[in-house]
N, C-alpha and C positions, 0 to 999 in steps of 0.2 A: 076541883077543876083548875084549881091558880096554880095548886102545885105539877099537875099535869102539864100546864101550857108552858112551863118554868124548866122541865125535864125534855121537853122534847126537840129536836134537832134545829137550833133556832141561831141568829145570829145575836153575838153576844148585846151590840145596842139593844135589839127589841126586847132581850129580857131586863135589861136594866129600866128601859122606859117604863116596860108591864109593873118592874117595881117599885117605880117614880109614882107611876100613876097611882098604884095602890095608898101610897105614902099619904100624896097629895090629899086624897080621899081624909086619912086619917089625921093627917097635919099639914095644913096648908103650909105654913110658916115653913115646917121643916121640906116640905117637898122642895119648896124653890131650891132650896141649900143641896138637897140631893140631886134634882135636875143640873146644875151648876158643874156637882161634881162628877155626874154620867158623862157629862161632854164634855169634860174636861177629861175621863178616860178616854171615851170615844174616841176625840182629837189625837191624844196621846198613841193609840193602837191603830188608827189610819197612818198617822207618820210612819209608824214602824213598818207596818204593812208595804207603802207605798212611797217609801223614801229610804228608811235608813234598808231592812231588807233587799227591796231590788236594786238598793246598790250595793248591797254585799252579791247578791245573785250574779249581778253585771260585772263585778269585779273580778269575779271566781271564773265567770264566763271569758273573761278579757285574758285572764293567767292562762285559762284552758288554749281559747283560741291563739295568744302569740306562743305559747309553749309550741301547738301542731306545725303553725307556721315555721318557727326556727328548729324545728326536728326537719320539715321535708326540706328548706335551705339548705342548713348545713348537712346534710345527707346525700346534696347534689351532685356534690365533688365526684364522691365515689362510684357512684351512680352511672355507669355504662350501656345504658339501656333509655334509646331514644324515647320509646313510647311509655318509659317510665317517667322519665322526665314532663314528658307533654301533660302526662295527668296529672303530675305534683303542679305542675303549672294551671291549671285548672283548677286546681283548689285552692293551692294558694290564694289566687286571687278570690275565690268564694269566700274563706276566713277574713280575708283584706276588705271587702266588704261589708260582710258582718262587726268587724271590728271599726269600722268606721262606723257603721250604723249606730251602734254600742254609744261610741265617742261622741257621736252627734244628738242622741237621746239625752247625754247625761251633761250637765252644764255646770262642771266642776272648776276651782279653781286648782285642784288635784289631777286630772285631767288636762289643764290645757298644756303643758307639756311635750305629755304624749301625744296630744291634736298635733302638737306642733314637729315634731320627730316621726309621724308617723309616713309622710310623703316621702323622705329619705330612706324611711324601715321597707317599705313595701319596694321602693325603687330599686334598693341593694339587693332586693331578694329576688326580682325580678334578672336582674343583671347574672345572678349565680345562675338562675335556669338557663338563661343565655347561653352562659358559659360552657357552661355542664352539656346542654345537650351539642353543642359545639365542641365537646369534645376537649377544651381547654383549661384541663383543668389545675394547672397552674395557675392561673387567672382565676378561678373559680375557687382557690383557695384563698388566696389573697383576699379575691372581693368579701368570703368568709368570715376574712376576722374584721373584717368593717363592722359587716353584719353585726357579728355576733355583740361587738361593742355596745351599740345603738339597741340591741333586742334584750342585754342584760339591763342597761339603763330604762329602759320601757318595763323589762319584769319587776324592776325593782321597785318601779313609782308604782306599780300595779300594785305591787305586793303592799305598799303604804299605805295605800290607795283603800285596800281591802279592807287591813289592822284597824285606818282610822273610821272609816263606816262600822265596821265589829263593833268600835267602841262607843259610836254613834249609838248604836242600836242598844247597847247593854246600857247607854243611858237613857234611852228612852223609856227602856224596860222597868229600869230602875226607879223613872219617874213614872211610868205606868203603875207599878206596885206601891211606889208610897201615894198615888194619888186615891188608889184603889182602899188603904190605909187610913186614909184619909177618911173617905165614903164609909168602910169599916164603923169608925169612930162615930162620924154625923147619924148613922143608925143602930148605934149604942146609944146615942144620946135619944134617938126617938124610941127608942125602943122601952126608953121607962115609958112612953107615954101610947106606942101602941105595939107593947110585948105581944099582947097577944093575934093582935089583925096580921102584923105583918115583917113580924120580928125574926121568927126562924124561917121565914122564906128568903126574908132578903141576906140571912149568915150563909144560908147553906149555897145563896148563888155565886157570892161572892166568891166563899171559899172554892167552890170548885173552880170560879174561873182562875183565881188566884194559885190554885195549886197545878193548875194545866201551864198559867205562863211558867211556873217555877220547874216545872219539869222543861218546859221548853229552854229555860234561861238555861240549870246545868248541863243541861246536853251543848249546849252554845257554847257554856264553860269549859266545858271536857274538851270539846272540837278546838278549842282554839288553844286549849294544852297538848296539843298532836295528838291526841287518843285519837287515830280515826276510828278504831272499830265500833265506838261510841254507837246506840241504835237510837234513830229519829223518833219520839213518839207523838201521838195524837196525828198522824196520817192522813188517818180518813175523818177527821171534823170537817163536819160542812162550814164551818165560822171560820172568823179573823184566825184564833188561833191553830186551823187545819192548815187554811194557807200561809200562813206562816211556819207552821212545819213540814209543809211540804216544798216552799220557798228553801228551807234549811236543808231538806236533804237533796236538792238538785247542790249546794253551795258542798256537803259534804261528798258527793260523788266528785264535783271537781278535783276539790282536796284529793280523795283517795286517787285519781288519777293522773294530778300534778305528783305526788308522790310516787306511784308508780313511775314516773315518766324518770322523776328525778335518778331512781334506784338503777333505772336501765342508762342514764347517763353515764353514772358515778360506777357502773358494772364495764360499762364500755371505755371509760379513759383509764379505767385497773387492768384492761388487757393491753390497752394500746402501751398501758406503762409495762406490762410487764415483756411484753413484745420488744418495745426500745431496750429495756434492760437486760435482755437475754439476746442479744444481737451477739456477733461474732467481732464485730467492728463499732469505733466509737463514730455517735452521730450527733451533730452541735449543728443548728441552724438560728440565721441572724434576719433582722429585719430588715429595711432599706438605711437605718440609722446606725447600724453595724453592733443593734443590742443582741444580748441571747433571747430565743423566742422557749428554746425547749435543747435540752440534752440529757442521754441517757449517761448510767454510772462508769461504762466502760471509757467513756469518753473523760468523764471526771478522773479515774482511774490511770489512766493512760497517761493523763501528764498534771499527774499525780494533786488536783486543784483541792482547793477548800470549798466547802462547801456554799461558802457564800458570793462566791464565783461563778456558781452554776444555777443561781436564781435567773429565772426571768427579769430581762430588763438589764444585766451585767453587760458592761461596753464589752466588746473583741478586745478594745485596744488593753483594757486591764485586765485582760487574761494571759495575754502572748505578755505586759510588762513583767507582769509576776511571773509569769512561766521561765524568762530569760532569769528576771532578776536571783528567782531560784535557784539555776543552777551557778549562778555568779555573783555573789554578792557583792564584790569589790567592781560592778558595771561601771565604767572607766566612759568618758564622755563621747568617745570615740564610738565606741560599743550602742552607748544609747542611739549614735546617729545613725549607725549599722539598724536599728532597730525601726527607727522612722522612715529610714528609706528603704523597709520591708515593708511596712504596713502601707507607706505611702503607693508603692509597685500593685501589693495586693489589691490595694480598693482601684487602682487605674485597672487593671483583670478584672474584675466584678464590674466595672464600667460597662465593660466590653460586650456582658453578656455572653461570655464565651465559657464555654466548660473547660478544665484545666486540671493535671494532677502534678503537684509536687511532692518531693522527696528528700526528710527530713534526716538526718542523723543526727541521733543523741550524742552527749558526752559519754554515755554509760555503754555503748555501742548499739542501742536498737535505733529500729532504722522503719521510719514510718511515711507510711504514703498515703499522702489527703487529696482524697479528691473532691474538687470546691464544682458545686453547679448552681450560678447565680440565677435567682425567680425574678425576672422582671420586674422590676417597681417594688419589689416587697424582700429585697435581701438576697440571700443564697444558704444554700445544705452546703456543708462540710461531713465528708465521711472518712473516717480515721481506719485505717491498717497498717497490724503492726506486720512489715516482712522482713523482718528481721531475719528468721530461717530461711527465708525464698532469697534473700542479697547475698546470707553468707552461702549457702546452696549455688549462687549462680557463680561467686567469687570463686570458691571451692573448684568448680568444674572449670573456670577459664584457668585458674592454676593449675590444676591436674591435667588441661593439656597443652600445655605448656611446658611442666614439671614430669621425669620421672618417680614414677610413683616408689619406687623402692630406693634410690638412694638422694630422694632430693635435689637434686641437681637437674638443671634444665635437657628436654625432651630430644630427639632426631626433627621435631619439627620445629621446635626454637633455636635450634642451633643454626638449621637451615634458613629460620627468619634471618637471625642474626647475621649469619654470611651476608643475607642479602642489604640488611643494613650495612654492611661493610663494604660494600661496593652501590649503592645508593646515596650513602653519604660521603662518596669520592676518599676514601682512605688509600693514601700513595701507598702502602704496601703494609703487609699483613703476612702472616702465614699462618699455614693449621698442622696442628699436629694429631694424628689420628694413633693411639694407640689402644694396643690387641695385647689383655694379660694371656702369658706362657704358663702352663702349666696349667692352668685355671680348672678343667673340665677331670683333671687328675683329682682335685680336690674336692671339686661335687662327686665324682665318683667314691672316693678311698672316706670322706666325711658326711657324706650328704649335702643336700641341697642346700638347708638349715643354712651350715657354714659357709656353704658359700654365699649366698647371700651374705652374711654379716661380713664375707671377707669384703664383697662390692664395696656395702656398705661404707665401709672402714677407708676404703681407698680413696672414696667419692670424698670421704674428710679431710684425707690427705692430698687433696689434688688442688680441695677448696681453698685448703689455708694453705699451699703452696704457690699459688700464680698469684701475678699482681692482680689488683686492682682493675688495672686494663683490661685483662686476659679474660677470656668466656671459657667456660668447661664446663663439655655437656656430657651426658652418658646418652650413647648411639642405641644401645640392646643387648642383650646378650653379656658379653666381659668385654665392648668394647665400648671408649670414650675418645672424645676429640677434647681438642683446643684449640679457640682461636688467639694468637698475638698479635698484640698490636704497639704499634711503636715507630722512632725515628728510625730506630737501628730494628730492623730482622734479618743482618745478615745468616750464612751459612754457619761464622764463629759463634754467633750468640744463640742462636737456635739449638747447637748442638750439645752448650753447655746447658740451655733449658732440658731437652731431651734426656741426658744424663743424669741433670738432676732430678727429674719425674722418676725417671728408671728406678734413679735408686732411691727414694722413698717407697715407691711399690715395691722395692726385691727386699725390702726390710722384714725381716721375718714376724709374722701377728700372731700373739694369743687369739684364738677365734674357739668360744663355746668350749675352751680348756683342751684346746688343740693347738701346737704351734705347726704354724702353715704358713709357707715360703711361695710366691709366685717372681717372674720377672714379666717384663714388658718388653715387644716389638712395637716400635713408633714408625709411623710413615709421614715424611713430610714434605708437604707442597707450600710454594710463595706464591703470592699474587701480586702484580697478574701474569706472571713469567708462565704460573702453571695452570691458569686457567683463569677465563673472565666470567664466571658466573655459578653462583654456588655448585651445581651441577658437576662443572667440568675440574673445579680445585678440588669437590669432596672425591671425585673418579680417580685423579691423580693420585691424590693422598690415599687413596686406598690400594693403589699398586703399587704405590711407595711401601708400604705397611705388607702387601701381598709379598713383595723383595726379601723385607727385613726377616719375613717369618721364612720363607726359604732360606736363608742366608745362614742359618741356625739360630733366629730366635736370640733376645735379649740386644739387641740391633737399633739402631735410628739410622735409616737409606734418607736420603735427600730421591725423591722423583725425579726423573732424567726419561725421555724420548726413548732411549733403549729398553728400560721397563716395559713403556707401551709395548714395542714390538715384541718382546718375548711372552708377555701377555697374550697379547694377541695369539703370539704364535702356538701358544699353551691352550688357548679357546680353540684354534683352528683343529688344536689335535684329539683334543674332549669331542669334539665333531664328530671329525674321523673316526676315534675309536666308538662311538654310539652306535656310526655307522655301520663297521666289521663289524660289530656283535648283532644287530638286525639285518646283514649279511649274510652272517656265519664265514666269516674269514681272520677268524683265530682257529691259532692250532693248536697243539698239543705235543711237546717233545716227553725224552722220558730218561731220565738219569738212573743208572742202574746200579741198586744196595747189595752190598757184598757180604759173605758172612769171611769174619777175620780169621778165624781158624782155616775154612775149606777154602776159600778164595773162591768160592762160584756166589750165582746171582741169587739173592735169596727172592727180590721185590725192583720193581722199578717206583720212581718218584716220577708224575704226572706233574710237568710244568709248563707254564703256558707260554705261548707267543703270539708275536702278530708281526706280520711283515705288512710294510705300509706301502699302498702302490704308488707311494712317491720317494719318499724315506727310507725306504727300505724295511731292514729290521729295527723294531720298538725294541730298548728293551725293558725289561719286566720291571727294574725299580725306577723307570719313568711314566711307565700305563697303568700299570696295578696299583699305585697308591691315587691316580687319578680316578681309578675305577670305585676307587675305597668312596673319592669324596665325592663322587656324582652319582653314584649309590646301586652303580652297573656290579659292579660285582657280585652283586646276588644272581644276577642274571646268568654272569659269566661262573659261579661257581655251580650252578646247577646243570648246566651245559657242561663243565671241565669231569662231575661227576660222571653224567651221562657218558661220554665219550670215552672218560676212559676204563668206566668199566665193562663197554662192548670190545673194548680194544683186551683188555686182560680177559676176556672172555675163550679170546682166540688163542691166546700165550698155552703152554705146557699147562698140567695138573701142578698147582705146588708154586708158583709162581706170580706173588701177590702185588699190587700196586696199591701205591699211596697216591692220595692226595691232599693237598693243604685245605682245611677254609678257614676265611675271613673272619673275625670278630662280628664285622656288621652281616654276612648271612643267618647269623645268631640273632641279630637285634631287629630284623623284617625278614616277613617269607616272599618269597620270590613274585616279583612283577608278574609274572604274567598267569600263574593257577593260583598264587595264593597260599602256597604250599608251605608248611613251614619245614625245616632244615632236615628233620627224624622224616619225613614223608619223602622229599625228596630224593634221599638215598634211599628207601622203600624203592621207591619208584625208578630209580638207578639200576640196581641190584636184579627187580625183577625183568625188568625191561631188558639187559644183555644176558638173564640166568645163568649170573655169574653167584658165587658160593658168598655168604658175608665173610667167612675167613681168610678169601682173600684181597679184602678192600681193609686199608688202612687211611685211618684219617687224621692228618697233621694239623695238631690247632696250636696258638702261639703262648703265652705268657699277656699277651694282651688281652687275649679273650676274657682268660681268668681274673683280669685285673679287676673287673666289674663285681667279681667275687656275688654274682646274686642268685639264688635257690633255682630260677627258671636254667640258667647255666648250668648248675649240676646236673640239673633234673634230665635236661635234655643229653647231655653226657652219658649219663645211666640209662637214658632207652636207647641210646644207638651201640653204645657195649653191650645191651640186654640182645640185641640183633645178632651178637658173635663178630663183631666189627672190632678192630684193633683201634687203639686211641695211643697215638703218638705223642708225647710234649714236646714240641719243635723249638728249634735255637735257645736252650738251656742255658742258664748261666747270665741272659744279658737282661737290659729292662731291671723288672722289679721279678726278680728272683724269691722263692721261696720254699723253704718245704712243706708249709702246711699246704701245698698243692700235693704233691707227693702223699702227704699222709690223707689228705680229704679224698683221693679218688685212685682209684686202681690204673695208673696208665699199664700199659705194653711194654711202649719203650719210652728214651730219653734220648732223645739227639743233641748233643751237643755239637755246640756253635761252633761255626769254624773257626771265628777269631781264635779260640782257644788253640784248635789243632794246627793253624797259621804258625804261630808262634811257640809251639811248643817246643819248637830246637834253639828257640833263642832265647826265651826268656824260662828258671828254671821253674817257677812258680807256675808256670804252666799245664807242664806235667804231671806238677803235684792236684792241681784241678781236676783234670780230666780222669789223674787215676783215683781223688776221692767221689767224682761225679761214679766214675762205674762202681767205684765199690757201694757205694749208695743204692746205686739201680739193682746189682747184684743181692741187696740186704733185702730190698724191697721186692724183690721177684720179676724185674724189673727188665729186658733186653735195652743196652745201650749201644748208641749208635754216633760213629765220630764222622763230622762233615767238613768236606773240605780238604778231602788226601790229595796232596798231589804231587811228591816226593816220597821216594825210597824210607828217607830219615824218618819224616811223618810215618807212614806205615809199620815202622819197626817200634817207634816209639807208642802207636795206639796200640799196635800185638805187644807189647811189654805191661799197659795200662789195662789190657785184657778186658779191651770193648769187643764189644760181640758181632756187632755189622760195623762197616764203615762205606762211605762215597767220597766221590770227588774227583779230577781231571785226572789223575793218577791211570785210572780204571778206566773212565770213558766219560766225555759230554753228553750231555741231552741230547740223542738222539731223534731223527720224527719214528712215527709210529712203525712205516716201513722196514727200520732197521732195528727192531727192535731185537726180531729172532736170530740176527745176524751177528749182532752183539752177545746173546745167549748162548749161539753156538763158538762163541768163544772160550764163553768158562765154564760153561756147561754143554757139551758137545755130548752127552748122552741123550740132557733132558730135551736139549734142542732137537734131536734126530727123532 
């Protein structure tokens, strides 16, 4: 029955009394000594119980409750969500509560501290919700790091607070078991005297209570070595020591959920770092004390700090000294005050409250822009960009336009700036000189583009290190450049020795890409303000100036003069007019008629054009035709001259063919108004008067072929494939050659009349003309002498034994009307 009442679910005093009592029974003497020491555990296991325990429990609870607290605070900032806010507000204050409660139960000298911090802790927290739900969360940071200060001092006393009750308890424990030890002993000693009444009941109670606290104390031990996953045991005992271990494992969930907490802390500032550290730009922010609070590495990197620089807590001011002193070692005192009365500008800007970006350039060329936005009461963010590429990029493009881009030399709109400086800043006289390289368009053609380019190039060198100092030189476009002079003297003497000498460095013959190539220069030159008072009207001038020189024959400097204007002018009035007649249709068509040397009859007429001007009179052809060349009417008008006169040879005798010339540029664009290219045209000629193609002949010059390009032959080859005769007109002069001759099958050869001119006067002459025919003769070739118009000439082209010849000898250009009038002259058969 004793052992029954000893085993079953009892509190640990009653069984010790039950075994006092037994004692007492068998040893008075000794019972006393074991009552003594029952309450003496007793005492010992109430304290633990009911002191050192629930203040481990209350301490655990206190770490739980300020840990939830300072998670929904500092949480607050970010926190954009009003109705989230209003509930962390409500709780908060629920925790705040209990934590007072807590505080106010437990009457520690460990504790009053925290009593005393904690009116400040709850009022900081209160002020974040404030803030946060107000939206301010600039302020709401700030009040943060208060917070956090006062909540890490409060976790830490906690955490003291804890350790030293733990240790409280492990001594109580400690004196629990030797008192227990004790008892042990006192019932060994009674135990010689009643072994058998009551000897093994009182070992085996002891022991077991004895081996329950000892499983309680290691698990204590282990928990307080960080094992959490330690397991509580004894649970469910209904005694001291159930609640005591169930007391333990409310203290070990806290534990495991301070730690959890900590994990998601210590998770969330490894993104926030990794986030700062992977930024694209360096970001440093400071306190109100102008300390570092936080910067990532880009920023450390960027101007290039030590690492002990970029702690929390480093002044600004000993980062920017080292930063300078770095790139300067020899900081000269001067330098340092440059330095103070930077930092001293920057904290008056921070003053201010004002946002602000400044723009830093390095000694090594980068080029960094910070932009500072100071937090009210709590410092300012610095964020660092390096734009380096975005400055040289913007530099880049204001000098490229500015800058020609192919010879370095300033642009048509800086030069244009520049005039305008030179009459904004009142300069008594100035002049520009405008020159146009000769020959230029010869050398892209005959070399390519390539060299011409390197020829600009080249010149733009020579132009550079040729003018003073003073002097501006720009490149216009194309192969033309200006200058501006400036000076006491720009008369007319000095100017023209300038000009002269430009000339002749540009007519200096250049290796160009292993080609030597010769150009010369036409200059046009205007003064100011004689020739004009505003860029506009000087660059006008100078360009009729230049317009002059290149009529004049090129290799020239005209000074502008008022009669320029007018012949200008009168040069545009006539570009008019002639646009005019040909959307008219008031050009004509005369017709010079080809003789054959042997028979003396009409073998062809030569289609030439005219234009009588209903003011003017008659144009003639080597003042409208090459006008038509440059305004690019002659396509128009050689499609028309085609047209026309093959309806007109349509009407002539059987046998009686006509020529006509074209242009170089009806080769190089098809015709204004169908689109038509050159080979279609004459299609469309041909079928339009059904006239034969044997007898349309068509004159093209030594220019055309000058271009020497595969579209030029090609197109050659289809309108000869037509049965069309292909003429090479005015032979001998230009750029002569015979791989013309061998590259393509002409017809015939017309030689130039300068040649037949002079054939009685000069004897070298003759000897041309008769190796020209014997040439044409080798080649299968009909030659043709232009320009008869004496007896002597024609006896000496029948001696040279050219096979046709023309020229005033025979007959002038004709109009259409007289054409068959003319044929029944020397052919009065085929005429009738």
């Amino acid at each position: 029955m004793t052992l029954a009442l000893l085993t079953r679910r009892q509190k640990i005093a009653t069984k010790l009394n039950l075994v006092a009592v037994l004692a007492g029974l068998a040893l008075c003497g000794l019972s006393i000594a074991s009552l003594h020491s029952a309450r003496s555990i007793s005492g010992a296991a109430d304290h633990i119980r009911s002191v050192a325990l629930l203040a481990v429990v209350h301490s655990a609870e206190l770490g739980v409750l300020v840990e939830r607290h300072r998670r929904i605070i500092e949480a607050a900032p970010v926190t954009f969500d009003k109705v989230r806010v209003d509930r962390d507000r409500r709780d908060s204050e629920a925790i705040a509560d209990r934590i007072n409660e807590i505080v106010a139960q437990r009457e520690s000298r460990f504790l009053s501290p925290i009593a005393r911090q904690l009116p400040q802790f709850f009022e900081l927290g209160r002020r974040v919700l404030y803030l946060a739900a107000n939206f301010a969360q600039d302020e709401a940071l700030a009040a943060v790091r208060d917070y956090s200060q006062i909540a890490k001092r409060i976790q830490d006393r906690i955490v003291t607070y804890r350790h030293i009750n733990l240790r409280n308890a492990d001594k109580d424990t400690t004196y629990l078991i030797d008192s227990i030890q004790r008892l042990v002993n006192w019932i060994l000693a009674a135990s010689l005297f009643a072994a058998v009444l009551i000897g093994p009941l009182t070992i085996a109670a002891v022991r077991r209570i004895a081996e329950r606290l000892r499983t309680i104390t290691d698990a204590m031990q282990a928990l307080s070595q960080d094992e959490i996953e330690t397991p509580i045991p004894l649970l469910d005992s209904a005694d001291e020591i159930g609640d005591m271990a169930r007391a333990f494992s409310v203290f070990k969930d806290n534990a495991i959920a301070l730690r959890k907490q900590h994990q998601e802390i210590a998770a969330l500032n490894a993104r926030i770092d990794i986030a700062l550290n992977n930024m694209d730009r360096g970001l440093s922010m400071f306190d109100e004390d102008g300390r570092l609070i936080v910067c990532n590495t880009i920023y450390r990197d960027m101007y290039d700090l030590p690492v002990e620089l970029t702690l929390p807590g480093t002044p600004f001011t000993s980062i920017i000294r080292h930063w300078t002193m770095s790139r300067d070692c020899s900081l000269d005192d001067q330098r340092a005050r440059d330095t103070d009365a930077w930092l001293a500008s920057h904290a008056s800007r921070i003053s201010k409250d004002e946002e602000f970006t400044g723009v830093h350039r390095l000694p090594d060329g980068r080029v960094y822009a910070i932009n500072t936005r100071p937090i009210p009461a709590c410092g300012w963010v610095d964020v660092h960009e390096d734009i380096t590429i975005k400055q040289r990029s913007a530099e880049r493009i204001a000098e490229l336009a500015q800058t020609d881009a192919l010879t370095g030399l300033a642009n048509r709109h800086s030069f244009r700036e520049e005039l305008q400086n030179c009459y904004a800043h009142g300069h008594s006289a100035f002049a520009i000189l405008w020159i146009d390289l000769d020959r230029f368009k010869q050398v892209n053609d005959t070399y390519g583009h390539p060299t011409g380019d390197e020829l600009l190039k080249s010149i733009a060198d020579k132009l550079k290190t040729s003018v003073r100092r003073s002097d501006f030189v720009a490149r216009l476009g194309g192969d033309e450049f200006a200058c501006i002079v400036r000076g006491d003297n720009v008369s007319h003497e000095v100017l023209t020795r300038i000009a002269a000498r430009l000339n002749a460095i540009i007519s200096r013959p250049a290796l160009i890409l292993g080609n030597w190539v010769k150009v010369g220069a036409s200059i046009g030159i205007s003064t100011a303000p004689q020739d004009g008072c505003s860029p506009d009207e000087i660059m006008k001038t100078a360009d009729i100036a230049l317009y002059r020189a290149k009529a004049d024959g090129r290799g020239k400097a005209i000074f502008f003069n008022t009669a320029m204007a007018e012949a200008l002018s009168k040069r545009r009035r006539l570009q008019s007019d002639l646009e005019q007649a040909v959307r008219e249709g008031r050009l004509e068509l005369y017709y010079q008629p080809i003789l054959s040397v042997r028979e003396k009859r009409v073998v062809s007429f030569e289609a030439l054009m005219r234009w009588r001007h209903h003011h003017l009179g008659h144009i003639s052809p080597v003042e409208f035709i090459p006008l038509a060349e440059e305004t690019g009417l002659i396509s128009d008008m050689g499609a028309w001259a085609l047209k026309t006169a093959c309806h007109a040879a349509a009407t002539w005798p059987e046998g009686i063919a006509v020529s006509v010339n074209l242009s170089a540029a009806q080769f190089r664009a098809p015709n204004v108004d169908n689109d038509d290219t050159i080979e279609q045209i004459v299609r469309d000629a041909l079928s339009g008067a059904n006239l034969a193609p044997g007898r349309l002949q068509l004159e093209v010059t030594e220019t055309l072929l000058l271009h020497d390009t595969s579209e030029t032959w090609a197109t050659l080859a289809k309108l000869k494939a037509l049965g069309i005769s292909i003429a090479l007109d005015d032979f001998g002069t230009g750029y002569s050659s015979l791989s013309y001759l061998r590259r393509f099958p002409f017809d015939k050869i017309k030689i130039d009349k300068s040649f037949v001119r002079d054939i009685g006067q000069h004897s070298d002459s003759i000897t041309i003309v008769q190796a020209i025919s014997d040439l044409a003769s080798t080649l299968g070739m009909a030659c043709v002498a232009e320009g008869v118009e004496t007896e002597e000439q024609l006896r000496l082209v029948e001696t040279a034994r050219c096979e046709e010849m023309q020229g005033f000898l025979f007959s002038k250009p004709v109009p259409a009307d007289m054409v068959l009038a003319t044929l029944r002259a020397y052919n009065p058969l085929k005429a009738a």
